[in-house]
MIVEX-845318 format. One line per 5 residues: number of its first residue (from 1); for each residue x, y, z of N, C-alpha, C, O, CB. Coordinates in Angstrom, 1 decimal, decimal comma, padded with zeros to 4 digits, always signed. Glycine has a CB too. Example, Ala and Ser with C-alpha at 12.3 -4.5 7.8 and 13.67 -1.06 7.14 Angstrom:
# residues 2
1) +013,2 -005,7 +007,8 +012,3 -004,5 +007,8 +013,2 -003,3 +007,8 +014,2 -003,3 +008,5 +011,3 -004,5 +009,0  +012,8 -002,2 +007,1 +013,7 -001,1 +007,1 +012,9 +000,0 +007,9 +013,4 +001,1 +008,0 +014,1 -000,6 +005,7
//
This chain:
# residues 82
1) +004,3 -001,7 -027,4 +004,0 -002,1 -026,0 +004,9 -003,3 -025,6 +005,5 -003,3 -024,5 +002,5 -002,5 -025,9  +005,0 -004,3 -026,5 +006,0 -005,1 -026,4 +007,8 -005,0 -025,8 +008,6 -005,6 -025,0 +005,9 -005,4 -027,4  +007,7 -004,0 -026,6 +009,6 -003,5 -025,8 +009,6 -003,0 -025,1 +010,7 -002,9 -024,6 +010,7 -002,7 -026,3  +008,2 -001,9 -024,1 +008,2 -001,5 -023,3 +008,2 -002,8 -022,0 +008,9 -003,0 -021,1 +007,4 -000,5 -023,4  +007,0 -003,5 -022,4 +007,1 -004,8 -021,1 +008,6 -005,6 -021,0 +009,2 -006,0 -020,0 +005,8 -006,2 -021,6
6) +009,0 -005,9 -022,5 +010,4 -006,7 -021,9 +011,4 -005,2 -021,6 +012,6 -005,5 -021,5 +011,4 -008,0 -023,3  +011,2 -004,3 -021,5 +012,5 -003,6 -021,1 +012,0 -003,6 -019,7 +012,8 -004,1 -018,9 +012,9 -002,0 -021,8  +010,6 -002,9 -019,0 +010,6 -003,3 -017,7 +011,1 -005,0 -016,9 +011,6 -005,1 -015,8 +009,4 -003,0 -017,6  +010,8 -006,0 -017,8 +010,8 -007,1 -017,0 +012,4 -007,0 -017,0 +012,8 -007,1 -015,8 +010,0 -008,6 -017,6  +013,5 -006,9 -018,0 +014,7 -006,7 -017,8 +015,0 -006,2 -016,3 +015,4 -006,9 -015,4 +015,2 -005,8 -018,8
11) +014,5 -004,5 -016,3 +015,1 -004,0 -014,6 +014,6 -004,7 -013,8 +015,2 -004,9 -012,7 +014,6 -002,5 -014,0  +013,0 -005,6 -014,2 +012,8 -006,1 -012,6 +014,0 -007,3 -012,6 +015,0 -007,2 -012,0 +010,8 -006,8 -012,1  +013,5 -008,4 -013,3 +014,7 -009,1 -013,2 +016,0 -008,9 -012,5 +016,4 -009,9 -011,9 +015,1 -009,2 -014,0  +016,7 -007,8 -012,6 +017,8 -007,2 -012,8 +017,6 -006,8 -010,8 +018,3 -007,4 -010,0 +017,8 -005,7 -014,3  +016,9 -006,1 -010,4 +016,1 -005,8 -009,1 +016,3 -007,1 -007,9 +017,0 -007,1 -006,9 +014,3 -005,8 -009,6
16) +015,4 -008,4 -008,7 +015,4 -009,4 -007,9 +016,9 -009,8 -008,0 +017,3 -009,7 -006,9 +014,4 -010,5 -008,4  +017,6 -010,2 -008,7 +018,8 -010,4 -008,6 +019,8 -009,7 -007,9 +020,8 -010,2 -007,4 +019,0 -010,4 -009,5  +019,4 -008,6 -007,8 +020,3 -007,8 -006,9 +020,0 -007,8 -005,5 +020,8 -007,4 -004,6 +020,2 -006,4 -007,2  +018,7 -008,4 -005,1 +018,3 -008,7 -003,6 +018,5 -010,1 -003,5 +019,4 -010,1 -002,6 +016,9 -008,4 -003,2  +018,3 -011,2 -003,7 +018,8 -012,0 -003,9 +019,8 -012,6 -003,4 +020,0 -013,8 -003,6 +018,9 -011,9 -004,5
21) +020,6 -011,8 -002,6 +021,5 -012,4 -001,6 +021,1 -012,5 +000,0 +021,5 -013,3 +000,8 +022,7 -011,7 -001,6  +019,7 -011,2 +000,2 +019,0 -011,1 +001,3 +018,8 -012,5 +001,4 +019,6 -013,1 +002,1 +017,8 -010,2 +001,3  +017,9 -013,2 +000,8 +018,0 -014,0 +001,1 +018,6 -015,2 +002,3 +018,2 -015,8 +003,3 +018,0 -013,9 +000,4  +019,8 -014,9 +001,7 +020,8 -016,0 +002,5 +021,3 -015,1 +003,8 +022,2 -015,4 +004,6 +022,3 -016,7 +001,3  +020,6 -014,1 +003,8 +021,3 -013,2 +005,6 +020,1 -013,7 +006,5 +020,3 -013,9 +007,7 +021,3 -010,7 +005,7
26) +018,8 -014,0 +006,0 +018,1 -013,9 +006,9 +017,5 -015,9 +007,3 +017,8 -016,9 +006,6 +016,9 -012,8 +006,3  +016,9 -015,9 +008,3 +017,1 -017,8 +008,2 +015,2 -017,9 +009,2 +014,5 -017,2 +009,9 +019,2 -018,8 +009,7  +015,1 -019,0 +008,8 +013,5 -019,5 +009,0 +012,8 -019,4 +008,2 +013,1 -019,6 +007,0 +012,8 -018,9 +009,7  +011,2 -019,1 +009,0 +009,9 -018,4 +008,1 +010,0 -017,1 +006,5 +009,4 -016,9 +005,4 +009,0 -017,5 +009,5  +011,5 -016,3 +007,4 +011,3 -014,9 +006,2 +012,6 -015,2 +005,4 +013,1 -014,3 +004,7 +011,3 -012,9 +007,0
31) +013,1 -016,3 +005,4 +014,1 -017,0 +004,5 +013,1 -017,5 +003,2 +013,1 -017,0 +002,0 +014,8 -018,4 +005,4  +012,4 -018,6 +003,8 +011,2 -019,1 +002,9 +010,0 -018,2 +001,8 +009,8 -018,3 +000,6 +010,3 -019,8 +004,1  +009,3 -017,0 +003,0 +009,1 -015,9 +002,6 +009,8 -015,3 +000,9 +009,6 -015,5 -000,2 +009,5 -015,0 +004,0  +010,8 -014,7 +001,7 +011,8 -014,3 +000,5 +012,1 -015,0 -000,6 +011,9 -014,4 -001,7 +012,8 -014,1 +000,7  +012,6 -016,2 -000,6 +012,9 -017,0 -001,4 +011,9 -017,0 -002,6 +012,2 -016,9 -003,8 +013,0 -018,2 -000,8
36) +010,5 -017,2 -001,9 +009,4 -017,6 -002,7 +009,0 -016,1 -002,9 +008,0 -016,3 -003,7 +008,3 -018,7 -001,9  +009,1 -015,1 -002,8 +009,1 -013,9 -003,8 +010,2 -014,0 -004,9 +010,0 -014,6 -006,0 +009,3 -012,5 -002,9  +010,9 -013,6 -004,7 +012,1 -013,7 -005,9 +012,0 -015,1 -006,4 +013,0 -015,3 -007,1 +013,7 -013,5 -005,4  +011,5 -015,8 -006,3 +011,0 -016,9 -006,8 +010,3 -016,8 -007,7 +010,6 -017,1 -008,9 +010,4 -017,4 -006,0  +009,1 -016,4 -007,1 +007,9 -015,9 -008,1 +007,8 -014,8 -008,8 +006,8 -014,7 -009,6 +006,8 -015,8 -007,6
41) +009,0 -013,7 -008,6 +008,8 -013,0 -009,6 +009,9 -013,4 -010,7 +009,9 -012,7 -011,7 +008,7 -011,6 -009,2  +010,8 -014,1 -010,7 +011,8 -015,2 -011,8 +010,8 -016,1 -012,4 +011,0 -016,4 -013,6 +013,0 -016,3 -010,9  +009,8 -016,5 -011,8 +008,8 -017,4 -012,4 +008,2 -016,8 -013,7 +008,2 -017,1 -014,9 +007,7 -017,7 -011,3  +007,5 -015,6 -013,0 +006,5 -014,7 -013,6 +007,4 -014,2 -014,6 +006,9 -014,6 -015,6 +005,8 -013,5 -012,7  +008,4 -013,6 -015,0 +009,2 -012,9 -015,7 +009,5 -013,9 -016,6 +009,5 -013,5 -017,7 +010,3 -012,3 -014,9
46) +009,8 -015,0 -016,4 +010,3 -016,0 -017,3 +008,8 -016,1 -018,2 +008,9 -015,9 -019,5 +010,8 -017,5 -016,4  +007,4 -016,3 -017,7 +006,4 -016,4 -018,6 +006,1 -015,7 -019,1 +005,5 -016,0 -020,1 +005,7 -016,6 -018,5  +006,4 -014,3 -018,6 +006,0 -013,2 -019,9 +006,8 -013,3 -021,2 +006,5 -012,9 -022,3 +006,0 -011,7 -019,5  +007,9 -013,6 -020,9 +009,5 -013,5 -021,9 +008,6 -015,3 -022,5 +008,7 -015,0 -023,7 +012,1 -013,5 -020,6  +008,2 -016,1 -022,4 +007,5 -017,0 -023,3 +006,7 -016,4 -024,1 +006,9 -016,4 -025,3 +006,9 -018,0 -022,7
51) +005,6 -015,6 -023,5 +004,7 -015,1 -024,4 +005,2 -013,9 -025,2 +004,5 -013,0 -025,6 +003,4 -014,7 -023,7  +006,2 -013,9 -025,3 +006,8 -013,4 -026,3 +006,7 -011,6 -025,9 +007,0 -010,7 -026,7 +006,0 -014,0 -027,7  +006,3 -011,4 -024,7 +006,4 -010,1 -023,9 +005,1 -009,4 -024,6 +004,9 -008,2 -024,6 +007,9 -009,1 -024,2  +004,1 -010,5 -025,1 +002,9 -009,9 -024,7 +001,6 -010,0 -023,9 +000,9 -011,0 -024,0 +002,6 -009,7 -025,5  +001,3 -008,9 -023,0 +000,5 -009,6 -021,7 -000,8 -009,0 -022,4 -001,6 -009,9 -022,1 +000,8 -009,0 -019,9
56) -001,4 -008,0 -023,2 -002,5 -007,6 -023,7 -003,3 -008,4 -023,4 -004,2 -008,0 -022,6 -002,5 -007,3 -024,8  -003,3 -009,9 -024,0 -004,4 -010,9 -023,8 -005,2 -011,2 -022,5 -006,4 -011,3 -022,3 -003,9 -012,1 -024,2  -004,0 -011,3 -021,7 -003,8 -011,7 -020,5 -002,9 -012,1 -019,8 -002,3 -013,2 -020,1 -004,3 -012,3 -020,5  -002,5 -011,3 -018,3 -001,2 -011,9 -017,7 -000,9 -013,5 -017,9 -001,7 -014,4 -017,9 -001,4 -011,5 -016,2  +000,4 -013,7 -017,9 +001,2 -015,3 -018,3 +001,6 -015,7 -017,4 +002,5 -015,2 -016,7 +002,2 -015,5 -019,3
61) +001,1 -016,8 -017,3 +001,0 -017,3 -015,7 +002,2 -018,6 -015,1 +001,9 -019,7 -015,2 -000,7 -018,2 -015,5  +003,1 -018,3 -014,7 +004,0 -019,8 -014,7 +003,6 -021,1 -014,3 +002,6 -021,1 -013,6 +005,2 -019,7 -013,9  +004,0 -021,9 -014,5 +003,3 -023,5 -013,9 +003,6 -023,5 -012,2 +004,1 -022,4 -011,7 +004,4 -025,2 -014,9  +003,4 -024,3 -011,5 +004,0 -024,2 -010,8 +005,2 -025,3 -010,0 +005,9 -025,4 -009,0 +003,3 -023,8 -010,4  +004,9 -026,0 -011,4 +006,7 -026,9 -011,9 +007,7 -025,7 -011,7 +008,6 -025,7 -010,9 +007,0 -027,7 -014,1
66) +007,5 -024,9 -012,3 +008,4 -023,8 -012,9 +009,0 -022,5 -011,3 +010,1 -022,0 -011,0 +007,1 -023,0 -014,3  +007,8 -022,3 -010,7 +007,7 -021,5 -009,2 +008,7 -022,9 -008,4 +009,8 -022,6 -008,0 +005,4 -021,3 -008,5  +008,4 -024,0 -008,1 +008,9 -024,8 -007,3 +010,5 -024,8 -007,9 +011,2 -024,3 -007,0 +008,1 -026,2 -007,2  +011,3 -025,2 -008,8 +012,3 -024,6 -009,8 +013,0 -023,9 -008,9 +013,9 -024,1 -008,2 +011,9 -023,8 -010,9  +011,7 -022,3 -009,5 +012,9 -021,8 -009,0 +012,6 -021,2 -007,5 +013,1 -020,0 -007,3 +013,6 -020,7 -010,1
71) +012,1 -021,6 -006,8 +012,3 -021,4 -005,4 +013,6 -022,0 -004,9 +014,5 -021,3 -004,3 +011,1 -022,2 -004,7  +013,8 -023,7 -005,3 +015,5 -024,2 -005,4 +016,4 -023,4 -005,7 +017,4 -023,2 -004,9 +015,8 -025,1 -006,4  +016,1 -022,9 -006,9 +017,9 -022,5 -007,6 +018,1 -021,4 -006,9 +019,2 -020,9 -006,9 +018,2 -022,1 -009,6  +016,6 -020,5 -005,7 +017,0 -019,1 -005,2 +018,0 -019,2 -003,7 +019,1 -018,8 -003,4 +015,4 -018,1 -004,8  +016,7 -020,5 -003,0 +017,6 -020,8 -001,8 +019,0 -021,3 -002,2 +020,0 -020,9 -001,6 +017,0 -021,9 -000,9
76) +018,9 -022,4 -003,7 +021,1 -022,8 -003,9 +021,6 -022,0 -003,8 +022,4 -021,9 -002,9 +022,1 -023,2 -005,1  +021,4 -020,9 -004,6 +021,9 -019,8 -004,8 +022,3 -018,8 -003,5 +023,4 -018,3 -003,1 +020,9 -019,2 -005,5  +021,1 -018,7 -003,2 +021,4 -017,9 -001,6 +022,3 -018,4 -000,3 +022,8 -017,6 +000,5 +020,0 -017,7 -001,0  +022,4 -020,0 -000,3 +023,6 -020,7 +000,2 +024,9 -020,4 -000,4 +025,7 -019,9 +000,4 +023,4 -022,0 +000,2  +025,3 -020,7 -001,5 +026,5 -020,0 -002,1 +026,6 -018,9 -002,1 +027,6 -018,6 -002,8 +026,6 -020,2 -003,2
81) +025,9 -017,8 -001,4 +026,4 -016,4 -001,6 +026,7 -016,1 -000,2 +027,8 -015,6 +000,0 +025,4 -015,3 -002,3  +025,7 -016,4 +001,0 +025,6 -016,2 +002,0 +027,0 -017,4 +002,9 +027,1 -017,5 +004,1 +023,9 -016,5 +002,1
//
C-alpha cells in the first residue's frame, strides 16, 4: 500500500507542478485562490512523504508553518515564470 501512495503522490506532485505556472497568468482573488491550492497540495504531499507514505492510521496533516511556506515559494515561483 505504501508504494502505491508514494507512486500516486509522485504524479500528483508532478500534476501541481505542471500547473503551476497558471498561477502567475492569472492576478487578484484567483491568483491567491490558486496559489493556496498548489500550495496545499505541496504541503499535503510533503506530509505524507514524512509519514513515511503511510496514511492507514490516519491522513498526515501539514502544519501550517509549512502551508504558509509554501504558499511563498508558489507565488516566487509563479513571478519568475510568469
Amino acid at each position: 500500500m505504501r508504494a502505491l501512495v508514494a507512486f500516486e503522490a509522485e504524479r500528483a506532485g508532478s500534476l501541481l507542478n505542471e500547473g503551476t505556472p497558471l498561477v502567475g497568468s492569472v492576478h487578484g482573488r484567483l491568483k491567491l485562490l490558486l496559489a493556496g491550492f498548489v500550495a496545499g497540495g505541496r504541503a499535503a504531499l510533503d506530509a505524507v512523504a514524512a509519514a513515511g507514505h503511510d496514511v492507514l492510521p490516519g491522513p498526515p496533516k501539514p502544519t501550517k508553518a509549512r502551508l504558509m511556506r509554501e504558499v511563498g515559494a508558489v507565488l516566487r515561483r509563479a513571478r519568475r515564470e510568469g
